[in-house]
C-alpha positions, 0 to 999 in steps of 0.5 A: 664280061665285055661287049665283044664285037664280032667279025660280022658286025654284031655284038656279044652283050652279056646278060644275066640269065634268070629262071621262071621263079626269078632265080639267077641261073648264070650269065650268058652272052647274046648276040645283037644286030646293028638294028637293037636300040642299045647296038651304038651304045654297046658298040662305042665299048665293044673289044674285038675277040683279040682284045678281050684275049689280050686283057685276059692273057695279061690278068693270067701273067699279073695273076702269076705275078701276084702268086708268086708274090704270095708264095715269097711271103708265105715263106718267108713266114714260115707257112706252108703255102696251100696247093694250086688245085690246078696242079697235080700233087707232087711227092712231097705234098701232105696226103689229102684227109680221107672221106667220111664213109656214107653207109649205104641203104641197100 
């Protein structure tokens, strides 16, 4: 995650959100103003919006670069790669194994 700069001057600062029992709950961005005491730290590493989806765009091309890879050296070991689960099955793929059943208590 990154401290993004937003067109308004404020900052998207990620933090981690936790519930009552201190359980994490996830991450989350909040918006800060010029006047929190951490703004010019944060500031000096904040990304404009176009940054952050710069880096994103090339993680997503280095990431298809890197499967592509993966799936050469599958085949070249005779292994059958596993399926994107992105992808919809194609014809040729093996039928997925069928659910347990649960039976039902009414």
């Amino acid at each position: 995650m990154f401290v993004i700069r937003l067109p308004n001057g404020n900052l998207m600062v990620p933090q981690t959100a936790t519930g009552h029992d201190g359980r994490i709950l996830g991450d989350v961005y909040v918006e800060i103003g010029p006047q929190d005491a951490d703004y010019a730290r944060l500031a000096a590493q904040a990304l404009t919006p176009e940054e952050v989806e710069q880096r994103r765009d090339r993680w997503r091309q280095d990431d298809e670069a890197l499967h592509q890879e993966f799936l050469e050296f599958a085949r070249l070991n005779g292994e059958e790669p596993p399926q994107n689960p992105l992808e919809p099955p194609t014809p040729n793929d093996p039928p997925l194994p069928e659910r347990p059943r649960v039976a039902s208590s009414a």
